[in-house]
C-alpha positions as CSV (number, residue, x, y, z in Angstrom):
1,X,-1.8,-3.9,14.1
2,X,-1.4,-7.4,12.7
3,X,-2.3,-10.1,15.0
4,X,-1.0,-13.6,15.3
5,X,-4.0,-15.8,15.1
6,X,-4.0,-20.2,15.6
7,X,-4.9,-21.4,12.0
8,X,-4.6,-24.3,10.4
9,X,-3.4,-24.7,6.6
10,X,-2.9,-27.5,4.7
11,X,-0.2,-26.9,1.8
12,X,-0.5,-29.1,-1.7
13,X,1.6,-26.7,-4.3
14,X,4.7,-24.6,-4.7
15,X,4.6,-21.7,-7.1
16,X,8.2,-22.2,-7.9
17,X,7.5,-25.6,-9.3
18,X,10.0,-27.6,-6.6
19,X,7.6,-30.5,-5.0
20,X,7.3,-29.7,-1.2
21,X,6.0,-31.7,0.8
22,X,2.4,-31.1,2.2
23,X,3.2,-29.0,6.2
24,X,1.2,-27.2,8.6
25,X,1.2,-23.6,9.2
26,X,0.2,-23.2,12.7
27,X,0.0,-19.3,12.3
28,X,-1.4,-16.7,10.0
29,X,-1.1,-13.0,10.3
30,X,-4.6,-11.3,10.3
31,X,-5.1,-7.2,9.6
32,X,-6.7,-5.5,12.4
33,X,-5.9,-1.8,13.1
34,X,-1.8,-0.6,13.9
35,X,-0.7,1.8,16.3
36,X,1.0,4.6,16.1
37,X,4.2,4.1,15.2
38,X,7.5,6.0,17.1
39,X,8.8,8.8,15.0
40,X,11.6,8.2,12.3
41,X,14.8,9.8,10.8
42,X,17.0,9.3,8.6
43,X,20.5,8.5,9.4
44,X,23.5,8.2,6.7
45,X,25.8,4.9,7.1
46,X,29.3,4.8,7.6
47,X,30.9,2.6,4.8
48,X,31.4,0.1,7.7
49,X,27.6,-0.2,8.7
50,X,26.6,-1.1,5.3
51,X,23.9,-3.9,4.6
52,X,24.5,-6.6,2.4
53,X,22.8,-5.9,-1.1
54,X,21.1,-8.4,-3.4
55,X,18.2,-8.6,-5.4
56,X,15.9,-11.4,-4.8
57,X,13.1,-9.7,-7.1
58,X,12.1,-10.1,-10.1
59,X,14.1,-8.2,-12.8
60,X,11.3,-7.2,-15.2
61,X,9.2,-5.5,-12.3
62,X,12.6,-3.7,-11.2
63,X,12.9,-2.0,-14.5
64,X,9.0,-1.1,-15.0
65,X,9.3,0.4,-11.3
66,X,12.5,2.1,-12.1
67,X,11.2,3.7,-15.5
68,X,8.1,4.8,-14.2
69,X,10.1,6.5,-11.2
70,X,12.4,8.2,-13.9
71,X,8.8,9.5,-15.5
72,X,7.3,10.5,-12.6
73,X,11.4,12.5,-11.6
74,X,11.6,14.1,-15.2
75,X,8.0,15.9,-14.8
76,X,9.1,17.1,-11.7
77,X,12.6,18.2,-12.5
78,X,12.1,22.0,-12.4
79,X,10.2,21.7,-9.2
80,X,11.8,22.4,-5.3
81,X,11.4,19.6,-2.6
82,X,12.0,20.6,0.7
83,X,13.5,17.6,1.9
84,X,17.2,17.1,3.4
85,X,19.0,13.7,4.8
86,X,21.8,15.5,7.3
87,X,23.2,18.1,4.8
88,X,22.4,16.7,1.7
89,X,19.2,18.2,-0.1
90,X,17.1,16.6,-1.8
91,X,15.6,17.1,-5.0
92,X,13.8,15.7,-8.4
93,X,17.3,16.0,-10.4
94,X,19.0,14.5,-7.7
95,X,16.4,11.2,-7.0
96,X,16.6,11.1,-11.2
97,X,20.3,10.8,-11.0
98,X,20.4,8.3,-8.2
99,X,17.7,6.3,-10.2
100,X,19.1,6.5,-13.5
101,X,22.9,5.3,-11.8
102,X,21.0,2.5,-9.9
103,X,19.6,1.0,-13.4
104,X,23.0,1.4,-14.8
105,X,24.2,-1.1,-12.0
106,X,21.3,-3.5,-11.1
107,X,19.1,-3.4,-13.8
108,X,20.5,-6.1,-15.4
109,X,18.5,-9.7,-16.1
110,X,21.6,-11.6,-14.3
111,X,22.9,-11.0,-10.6
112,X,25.7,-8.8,-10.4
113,X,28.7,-9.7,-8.8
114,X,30.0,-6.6,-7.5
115,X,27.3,-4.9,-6.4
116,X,27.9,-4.4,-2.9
117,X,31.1,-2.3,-4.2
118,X,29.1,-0.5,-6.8
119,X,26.4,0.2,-4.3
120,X,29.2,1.5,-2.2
121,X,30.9,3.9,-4.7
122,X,28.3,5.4,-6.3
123,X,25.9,5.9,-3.3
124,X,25.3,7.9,0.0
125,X,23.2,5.1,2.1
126,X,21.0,6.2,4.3
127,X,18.7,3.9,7.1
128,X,15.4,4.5,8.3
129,X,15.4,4.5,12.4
130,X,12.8,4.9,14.6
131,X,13.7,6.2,17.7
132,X,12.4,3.1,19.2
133,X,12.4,-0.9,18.6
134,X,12.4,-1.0,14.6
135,X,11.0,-0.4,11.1
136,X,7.7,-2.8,10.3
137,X,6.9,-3.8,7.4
138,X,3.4,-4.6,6.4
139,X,1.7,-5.2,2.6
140,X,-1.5,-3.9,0.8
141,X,-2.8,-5.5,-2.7
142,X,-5.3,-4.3,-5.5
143,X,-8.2,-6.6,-4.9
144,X,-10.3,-8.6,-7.9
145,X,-13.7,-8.5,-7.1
146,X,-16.9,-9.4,-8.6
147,X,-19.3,-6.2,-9.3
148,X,-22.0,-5.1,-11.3
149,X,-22.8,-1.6,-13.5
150,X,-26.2,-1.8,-12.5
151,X,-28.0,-2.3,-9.4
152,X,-29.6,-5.9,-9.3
153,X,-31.0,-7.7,-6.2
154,X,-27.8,-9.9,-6.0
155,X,-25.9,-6.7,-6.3
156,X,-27.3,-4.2,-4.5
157,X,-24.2,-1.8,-2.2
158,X,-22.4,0.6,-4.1
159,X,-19.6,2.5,-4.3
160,X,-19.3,6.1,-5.5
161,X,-17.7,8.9,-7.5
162,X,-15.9,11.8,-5.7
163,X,-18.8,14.1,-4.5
164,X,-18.3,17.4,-7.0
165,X,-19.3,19.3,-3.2
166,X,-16.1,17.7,-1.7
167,X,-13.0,20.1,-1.0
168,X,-9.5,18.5,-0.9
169,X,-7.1,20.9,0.7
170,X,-2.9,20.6,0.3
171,X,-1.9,21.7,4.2
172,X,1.9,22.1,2.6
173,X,0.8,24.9,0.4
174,X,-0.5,26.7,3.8
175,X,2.8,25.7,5.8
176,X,5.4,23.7,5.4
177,X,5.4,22.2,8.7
178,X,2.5,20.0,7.3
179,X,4.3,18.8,4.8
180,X,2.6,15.5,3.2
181,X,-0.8,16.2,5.2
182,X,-4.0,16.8,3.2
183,X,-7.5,16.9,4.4
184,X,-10.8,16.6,2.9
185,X,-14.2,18.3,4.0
186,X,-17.2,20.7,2.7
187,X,-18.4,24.2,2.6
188,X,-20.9,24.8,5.2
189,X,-22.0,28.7,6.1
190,X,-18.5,29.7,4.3
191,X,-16.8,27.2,6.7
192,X,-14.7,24.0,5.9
193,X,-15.9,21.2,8.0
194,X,-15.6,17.4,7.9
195,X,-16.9,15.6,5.1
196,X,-20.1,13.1,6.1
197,X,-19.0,9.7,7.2
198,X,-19.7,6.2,6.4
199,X,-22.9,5.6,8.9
200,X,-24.3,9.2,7.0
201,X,-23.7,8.1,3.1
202,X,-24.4,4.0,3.4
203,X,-27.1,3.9,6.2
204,X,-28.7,7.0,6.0
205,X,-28.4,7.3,2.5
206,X,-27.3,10.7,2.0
207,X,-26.3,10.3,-1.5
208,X,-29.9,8.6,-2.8
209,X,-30.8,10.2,-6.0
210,X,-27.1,12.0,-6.7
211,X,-26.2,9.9,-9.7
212,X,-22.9,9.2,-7.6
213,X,-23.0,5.2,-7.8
214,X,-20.2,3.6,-10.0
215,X,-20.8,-0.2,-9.4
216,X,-22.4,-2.4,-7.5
217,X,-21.2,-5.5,-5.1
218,X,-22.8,-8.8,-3.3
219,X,-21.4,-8.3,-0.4
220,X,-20.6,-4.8,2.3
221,X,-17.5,-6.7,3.1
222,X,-16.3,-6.9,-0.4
223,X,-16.9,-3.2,-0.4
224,X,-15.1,-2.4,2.7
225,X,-12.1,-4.6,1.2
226,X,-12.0,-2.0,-1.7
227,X,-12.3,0.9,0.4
228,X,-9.6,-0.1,2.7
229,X,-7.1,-1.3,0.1
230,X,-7.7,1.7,-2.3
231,X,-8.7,0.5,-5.3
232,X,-9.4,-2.3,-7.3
233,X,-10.2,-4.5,-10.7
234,X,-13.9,-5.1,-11.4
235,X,-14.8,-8.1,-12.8
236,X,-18.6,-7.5,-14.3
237,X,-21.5,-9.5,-15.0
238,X,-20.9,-9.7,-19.1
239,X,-16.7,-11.1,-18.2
240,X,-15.2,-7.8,-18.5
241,X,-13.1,-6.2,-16.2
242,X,-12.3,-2.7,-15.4
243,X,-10.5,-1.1,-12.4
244,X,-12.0,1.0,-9.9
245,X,-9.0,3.7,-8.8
246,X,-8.7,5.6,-6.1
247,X,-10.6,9.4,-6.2
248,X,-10.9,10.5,-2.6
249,X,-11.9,10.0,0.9
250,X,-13.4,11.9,3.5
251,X,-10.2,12.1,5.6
252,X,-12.3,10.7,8.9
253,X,-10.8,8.5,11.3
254,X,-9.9,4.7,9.9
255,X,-10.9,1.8,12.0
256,X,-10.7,-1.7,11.2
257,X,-13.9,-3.7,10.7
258,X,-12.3,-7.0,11.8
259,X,-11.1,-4.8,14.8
260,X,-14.4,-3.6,15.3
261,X,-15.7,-7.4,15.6
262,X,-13.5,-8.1,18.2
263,X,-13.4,-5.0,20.2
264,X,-17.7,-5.7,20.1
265,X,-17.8,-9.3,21.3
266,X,-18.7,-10.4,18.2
267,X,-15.8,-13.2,16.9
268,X,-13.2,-14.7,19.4
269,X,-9.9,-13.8,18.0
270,X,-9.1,-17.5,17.4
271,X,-12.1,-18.3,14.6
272,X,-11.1,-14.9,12.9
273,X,-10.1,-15.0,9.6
274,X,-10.4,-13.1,6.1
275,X,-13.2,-15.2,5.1
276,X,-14.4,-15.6,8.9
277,X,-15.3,-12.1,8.8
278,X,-17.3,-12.0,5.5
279,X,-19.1,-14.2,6.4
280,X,-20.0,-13.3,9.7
281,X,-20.9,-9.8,8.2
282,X,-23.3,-11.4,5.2
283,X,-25.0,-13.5,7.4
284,X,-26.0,-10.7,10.5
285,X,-27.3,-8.0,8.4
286,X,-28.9,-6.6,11.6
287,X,-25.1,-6.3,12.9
288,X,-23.6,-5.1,9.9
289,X,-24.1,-0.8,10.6
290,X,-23.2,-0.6,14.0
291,X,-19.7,-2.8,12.5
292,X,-18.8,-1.1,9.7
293,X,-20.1,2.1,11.0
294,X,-16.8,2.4,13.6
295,X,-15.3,3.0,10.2
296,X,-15.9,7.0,9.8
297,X,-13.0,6.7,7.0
298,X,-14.9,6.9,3.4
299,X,-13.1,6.1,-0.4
300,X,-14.4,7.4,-3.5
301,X,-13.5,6.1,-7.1
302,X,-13.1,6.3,-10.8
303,X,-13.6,3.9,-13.4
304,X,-11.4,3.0,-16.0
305,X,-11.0,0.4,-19.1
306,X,-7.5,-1.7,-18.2
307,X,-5.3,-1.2,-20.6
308,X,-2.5,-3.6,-19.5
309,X,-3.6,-6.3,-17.1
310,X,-0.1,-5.9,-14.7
311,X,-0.8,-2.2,-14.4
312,X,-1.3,-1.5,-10.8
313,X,-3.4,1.3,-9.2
314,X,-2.1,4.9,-9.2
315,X,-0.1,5.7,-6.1
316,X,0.7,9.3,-4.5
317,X,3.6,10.0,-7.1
318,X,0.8,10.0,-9.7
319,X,2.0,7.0,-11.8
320,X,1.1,3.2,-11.7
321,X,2.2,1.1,-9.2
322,X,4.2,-2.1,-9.2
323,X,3.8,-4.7,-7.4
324,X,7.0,-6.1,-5.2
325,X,8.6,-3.1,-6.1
326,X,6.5,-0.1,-4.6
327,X,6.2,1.1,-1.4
328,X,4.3,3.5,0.7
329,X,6.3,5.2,3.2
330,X,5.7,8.7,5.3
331,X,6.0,11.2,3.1
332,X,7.0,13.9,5.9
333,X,10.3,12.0,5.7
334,X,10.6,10.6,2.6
335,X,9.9,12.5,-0.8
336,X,8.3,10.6,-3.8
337,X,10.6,8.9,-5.8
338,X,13.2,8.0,-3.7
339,X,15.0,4.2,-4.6
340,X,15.2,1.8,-1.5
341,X,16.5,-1.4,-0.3
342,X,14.2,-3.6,1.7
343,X,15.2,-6.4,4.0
344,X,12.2,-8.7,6.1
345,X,10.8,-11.6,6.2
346,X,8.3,-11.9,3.1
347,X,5.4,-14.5,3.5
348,X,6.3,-17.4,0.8
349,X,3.2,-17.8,-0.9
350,X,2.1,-19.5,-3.7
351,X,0.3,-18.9,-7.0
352,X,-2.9,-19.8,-5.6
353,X,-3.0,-17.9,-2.5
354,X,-0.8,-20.9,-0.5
355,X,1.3,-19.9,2.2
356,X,4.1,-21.8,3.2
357,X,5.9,-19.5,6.0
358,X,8.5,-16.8,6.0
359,X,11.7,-16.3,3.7
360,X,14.5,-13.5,4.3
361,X,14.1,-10.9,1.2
362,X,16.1,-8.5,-0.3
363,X,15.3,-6.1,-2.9
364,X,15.7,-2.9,-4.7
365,X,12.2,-0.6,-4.4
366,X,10.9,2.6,-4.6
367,X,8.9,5.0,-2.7
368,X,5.4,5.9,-4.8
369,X,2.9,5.7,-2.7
370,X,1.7,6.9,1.0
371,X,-0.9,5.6,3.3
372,X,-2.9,7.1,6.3
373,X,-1.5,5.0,8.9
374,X,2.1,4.9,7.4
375,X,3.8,7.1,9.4
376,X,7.0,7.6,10.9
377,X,8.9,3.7,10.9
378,X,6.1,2.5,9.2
379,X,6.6,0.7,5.3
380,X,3.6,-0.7,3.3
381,X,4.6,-3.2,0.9
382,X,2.7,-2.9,-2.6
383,X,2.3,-6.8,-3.3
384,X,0.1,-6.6,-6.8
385,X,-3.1,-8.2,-7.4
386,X,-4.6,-12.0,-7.6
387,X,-4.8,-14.6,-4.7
388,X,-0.4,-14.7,-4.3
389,X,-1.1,-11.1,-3.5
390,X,-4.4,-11.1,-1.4
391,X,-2.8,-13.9,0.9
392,X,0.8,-11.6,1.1
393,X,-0.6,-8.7,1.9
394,X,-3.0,-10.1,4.7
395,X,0.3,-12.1,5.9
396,X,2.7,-9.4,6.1
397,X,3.5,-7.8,9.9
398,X,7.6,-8.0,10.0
399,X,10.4,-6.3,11.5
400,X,12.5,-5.5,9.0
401,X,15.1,-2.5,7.2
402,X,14.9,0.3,5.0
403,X,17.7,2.0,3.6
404,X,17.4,5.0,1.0
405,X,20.1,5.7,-2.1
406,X,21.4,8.9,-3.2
407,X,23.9,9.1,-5.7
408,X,27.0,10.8,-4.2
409,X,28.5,13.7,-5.5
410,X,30.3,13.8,-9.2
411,X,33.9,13.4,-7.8
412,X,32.9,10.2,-5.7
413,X,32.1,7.8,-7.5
414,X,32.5,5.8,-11.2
């Protein structure tokens, strides 16, 4: 889970362009590894129990989010989900309804003044519950990294294509109790067993002379960052950059590095930071297996030219991600596609990767993407890419709400 870690940070700018004055954060949020989380259902709200809805978003990102959700509905629109909230079932033409009817009412450039009633007589509002202490929210980001398409002595630990010996199996399709759950592995002796892990491919060099390497980085800790967020842009040698998306992974078990440091001795939790840990990891090479080792969990990517800077990475639902407006969620409970409203405590960072503290947020999303340890009452918080981002989504551990929309029935509403 997220830790609360003594830091000291020394604020000079505000992204909103209001002069603050300079403050101290005596806090930051640091990743390390979560727990599981309780299990989750969902539970429709009496008309009585319902939040209060604004949008403190921005508009622009609302609409990409919402049009891409409508593309990724429409393919999808002959196909059956087997998904139910109490006796309502779910389906594409149904989430494409409820997304379409949600544009109609917030997807305006100015607040709207009624939308609490509109909200209220158009939709069947549903809240995420655990069946203990509450929903968290934490955040991910696409990181910008520096990388090479050739192996240099500066650059010098890769990262790879999808293996063409690697299996990727859809559970669902074999029962629909495992609905959501896929696994990864390789033929051995006519039998599916686990794919190799990360001591097997980066230390003992299983892969050596497979034509599998796609780029090249300074650093195993800028290549962990990738692996762990997912994917990322590329910035090369000659100025261009290209993204690096998500392929695969070996389906292993994920532990944090920065976990691993503490759980070993290695950093006292007070001196660990982001940039702590890097450096801790580029300076003890003879450290740097047995650390990154206690992460079995391997990623494998694709390369592709960007085509529109803003574009995020490609989440579960198969479409581009947005950032501030998609989410990862457990998709055992939640189908793809579905529109949300989000309320926590968002870190209030700046442009440049400043943070300032915590602000109550509001805001329409929707669900696109999943995540191996977002299960049950867990949400993960797509925040984009650049330093606002980074800082966000290494900031974000919060107690917070989800609720899910779905348009009510014809005679209902207006």
């Amino acid at each position: 889970m997220k830790k609360i870690l003594p830091f000291l940070l020394i604020l000079a700018a505000c992204h909103t362009g209001t002069r603050r004055e300079t403050v101290e954060i005596k806090e930051i949020i640091i990743k390390t590894e979560a727990p599981a989380q309780p299990a989750a259902s969902v539970i429709k709200l009496e008309s009585g129990e319902l939040p209060l809805f604004k949008d403190t978003g921005e508009a622009k990102k609302f609409l990409k989010a919402a049009e891409l959700n409508k593309k990724y509905l429409k393919a999808f629109s002959d196909k059956k989900i087997l998904y139910s909230f109490g006796d309502r079932k779910i389906t594409p033409v149904l989430l494409l309804k409820t997304t379409e009817k949600l544009l109609e009412i917030a997807g305006g450039t100015e607040p709207v003044k009624d939308l609490n009633e509109r909200i209220a007589v158009n939709f069947d509002v549903y809240e995420l519950r655990p069946s203990t202490n509450s929903v968290v929210f934490s955040s991910y980001y696409e990181p910008i990294l520096e990388a090479s398409l050739k192996k240099t002595r500066e650059y010098r630990h890769p990262i790879y294509a999808k293996p063409p010996d690697m299996v990727d199996v859809n559970l669902e399709e074999f029962n629909e109790k495992y609905r959501g759950e896929r696994l990864t592995g390789r033929l051995k002796d006519g039998r599916l067993t686990p794919y190799f892990s990360r001591d097997e491919i980066d230390y003992k060099k299983l892969f050596e002379g497979k034509n599998l390497e796609l780029a090249w980085f300074k650093s195993m800790a800028d290549v962990m960052d990738i692996h762990i967020e997912g994917s990322g842009i590329l910035k090369l040698t000659d100025g261009k950059h290209v993204k690096a998306k998500f392929a695969a992974t070996n389906s292993l078990k994920f532990k944090g590095w920065m976990t691993a440091l503490l759980e070993m001795g290695l950093m006292k939790r007070e001196d660990l930071t982001a940039q702590s840990a890097k450096k801790f990891i580029d300076t003890h090479p003879d450290l740097e297996r047995a650390v990154l080792s206690r992460n079995k969990r391997y990623t494998f990517f694709k390369l592709e030219e960007i085509k529109d800077p803003e574009e995020g990475p490609t989440g579960t639902y198969g479409y581009p991600l947005v950032g501030a407006r998609s989410i990862a969620v457990d998709n055992s409970i939640i189908p793809m596609g579905t529109p949300a409203f989000m309320n926590t405590n968002l870190p209030d960072v700046g442009a440049d990767g400043t943070l300032y503290g915590l602000k109550e947020d509001y805001r329409f999303v929707f669900c696109q993407d999943t995540g191996g340890a977002i299960k049950g009452a867990r949400v993960d918080f797509f925040a984009g890419n650049g330093p606002q981002a980074k800082t966000l989504a290494f900031s974000l551990w919060e107690k917070g709400k989800l609720y899910l929309l779905l348009i009510k029935e014809s005679g209902d509403r207006i």
